[in-house]
C-alpha positions in Angstrom: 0.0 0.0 0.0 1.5 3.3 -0.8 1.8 6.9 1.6 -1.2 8.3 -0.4 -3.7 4.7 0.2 -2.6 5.1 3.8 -3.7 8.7 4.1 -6.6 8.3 1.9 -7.7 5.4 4.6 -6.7 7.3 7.6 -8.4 10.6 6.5 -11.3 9.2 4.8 -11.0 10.6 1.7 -10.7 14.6 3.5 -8.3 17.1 4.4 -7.0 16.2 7.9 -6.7 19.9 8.9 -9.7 21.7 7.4 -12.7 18.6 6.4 -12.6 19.5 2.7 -13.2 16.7 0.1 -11.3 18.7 -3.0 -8.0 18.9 -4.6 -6.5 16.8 -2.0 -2.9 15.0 -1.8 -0.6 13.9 0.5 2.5 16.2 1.8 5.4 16.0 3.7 5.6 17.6 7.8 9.2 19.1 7.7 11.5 18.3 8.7 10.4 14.9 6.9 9.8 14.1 3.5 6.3 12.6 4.4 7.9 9.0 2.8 4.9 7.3 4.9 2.0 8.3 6.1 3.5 8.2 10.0 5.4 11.5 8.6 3.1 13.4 5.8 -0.9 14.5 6.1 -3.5 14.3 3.4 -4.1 17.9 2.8 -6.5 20.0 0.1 -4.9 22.4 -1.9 -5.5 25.8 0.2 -4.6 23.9 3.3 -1.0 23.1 1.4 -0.6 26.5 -0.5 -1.0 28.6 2.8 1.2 25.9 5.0 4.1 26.4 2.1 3.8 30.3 1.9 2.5 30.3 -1.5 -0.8 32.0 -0.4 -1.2 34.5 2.5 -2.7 32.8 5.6 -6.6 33.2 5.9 -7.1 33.3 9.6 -10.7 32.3 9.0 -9.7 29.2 7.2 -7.7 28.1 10.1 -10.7 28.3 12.3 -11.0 24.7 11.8 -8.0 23.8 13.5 -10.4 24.1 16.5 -11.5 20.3 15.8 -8.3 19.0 14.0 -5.9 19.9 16.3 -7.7 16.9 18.2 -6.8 14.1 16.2 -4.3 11.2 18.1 -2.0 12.3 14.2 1.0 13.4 15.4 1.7 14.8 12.0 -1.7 16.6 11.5 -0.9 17.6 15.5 2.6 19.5 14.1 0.6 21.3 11.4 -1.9 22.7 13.9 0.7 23.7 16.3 2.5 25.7 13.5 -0.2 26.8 12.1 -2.0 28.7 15.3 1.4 29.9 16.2 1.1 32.0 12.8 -1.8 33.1 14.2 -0.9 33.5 18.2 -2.0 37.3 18.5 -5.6 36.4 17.4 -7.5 35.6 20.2 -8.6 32.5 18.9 -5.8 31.1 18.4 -4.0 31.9 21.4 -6.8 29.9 23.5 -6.5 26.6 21.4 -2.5 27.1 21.5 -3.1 27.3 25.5 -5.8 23.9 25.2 -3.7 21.5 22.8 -1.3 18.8 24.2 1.8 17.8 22.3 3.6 15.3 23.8 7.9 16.0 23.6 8.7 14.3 21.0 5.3 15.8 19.0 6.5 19.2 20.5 10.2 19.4 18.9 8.8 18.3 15.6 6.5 21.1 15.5 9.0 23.6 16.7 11.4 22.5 14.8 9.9 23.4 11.6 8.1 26.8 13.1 10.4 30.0 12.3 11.3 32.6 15.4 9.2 35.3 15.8 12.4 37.3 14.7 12.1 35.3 11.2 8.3 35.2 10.7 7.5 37.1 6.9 5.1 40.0 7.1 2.8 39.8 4.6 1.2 43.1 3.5 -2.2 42.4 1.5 -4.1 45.5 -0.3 -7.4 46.1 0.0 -8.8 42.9 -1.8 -6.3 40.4 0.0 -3.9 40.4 -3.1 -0.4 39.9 -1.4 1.9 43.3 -2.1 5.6 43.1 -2.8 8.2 45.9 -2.7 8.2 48.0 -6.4 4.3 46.8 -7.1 2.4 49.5 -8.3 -1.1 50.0 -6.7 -3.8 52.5 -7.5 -5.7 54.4 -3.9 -9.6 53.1 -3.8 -10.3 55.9 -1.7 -9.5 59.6 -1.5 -6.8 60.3 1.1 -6.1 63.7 3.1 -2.2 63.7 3.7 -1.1 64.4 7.0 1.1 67.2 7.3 0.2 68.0 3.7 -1.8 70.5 2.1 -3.5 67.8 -0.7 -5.8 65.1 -1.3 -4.5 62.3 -2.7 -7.4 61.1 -4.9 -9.0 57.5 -5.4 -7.5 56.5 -8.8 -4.2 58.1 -8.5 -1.5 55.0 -9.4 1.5 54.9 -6.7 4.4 53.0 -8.2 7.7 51.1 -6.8 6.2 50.5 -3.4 8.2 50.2 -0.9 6.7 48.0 2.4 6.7 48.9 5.7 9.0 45.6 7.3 7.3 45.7 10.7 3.6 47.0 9.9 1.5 44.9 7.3 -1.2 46.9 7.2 1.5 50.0 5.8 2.5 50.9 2.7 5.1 54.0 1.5 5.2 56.0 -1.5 5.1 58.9 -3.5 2.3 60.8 -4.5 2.7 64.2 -6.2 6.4 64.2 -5.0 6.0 63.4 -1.8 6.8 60.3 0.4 3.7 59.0 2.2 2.3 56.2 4.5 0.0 54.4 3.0 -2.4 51.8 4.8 -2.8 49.1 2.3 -6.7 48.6 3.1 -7.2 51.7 0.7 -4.8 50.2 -2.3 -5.4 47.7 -4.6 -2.7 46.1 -6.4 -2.4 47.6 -10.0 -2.5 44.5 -13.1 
């Protein structure tokens, strides 16, 4: 029987984080290479794309880690763990981080693989949760008094080579009508 019939039987055909029944395939828990099913979960494809960094974590997707983090899988334990640590100043996830149990060995996986607070990637998303990077163009949805400026800057106006605030995701910087400005990216959207 191979790593995916394993998972397929254990998980009944769902993803073992969030329940859904779509686009599903086995993946590796770093440090492992998921080469059996005792060391890889059978995960859909959001599930995967926002554990890997490819998409930018939806915090109300990872509401279901409220059931799955209860599973006796260490594996599917590790990727709960990690995953409400990304989410540790929400509320929510700080009280499930305080109610799950990993046993030690369970515990230094899941640390193992989690990066330092120090190391964590901001990720600054615009208005419409497309994920901003540094000399993106975006275009204001809104009109914006500057502070400490006598203008407007007005919904439409196209703000090129971005640069991103490295401690504040919800902050932007650049020029409008010669001037350098703070942006907050709730009234950008990403331009193309």
């Amino acid at each position: 029987m191979t790593t995916e019939n394993d998972l397929i039987a254990r998980s009944g055909a769902k993803c073992e984080l969030c329940g859904a029944t779509e686009a599903l395939a086995a993946t590796g828990v770093p440090p492992h290479p998921g080469d059996d099913a005792d060391t890889a979960i059978f995960a859909c494809a959001t599930c995967r794309d926002q554990i890997a960094g490819n998409q930018a974590p939806d915090a109300g997707h990872w509401r279901c880690l409220a059931d799955s983090m209860w599973t006796p899988v260490p594996a599917v334990q590790v990727c709960a763990w990690r995953m409400l640590k990304r989410f540790e100043a929400e509320a929510w996830a700080h009280d499930l981080l305080d109610q799950l149990y990993l046993d030690e060995e369970t515990l230094a996986w899941a640390a193992s693989g989690a990066p330092d607070a120090a190391e964590a990637e901001v990720v600054h998303l615009d208005g419409n949760g497309a994920v901003l990077a540094a000399g993106d163009t975006v275009i204001l949805i809104k009109d914006l008094k500057v502070k400490g400026a006598n203008f407007t800057a007005k919904r439409g106006t196209a703000v090129r080579g971005i640069a991103l605030v490295r401690d504040n995701p919800l902050q932007i910087e650049g020029r409008v009508e010669g001037q350098q400005i703070v942006i907050l990216t709730e009234f950008v959207k990403k331009s193309g």
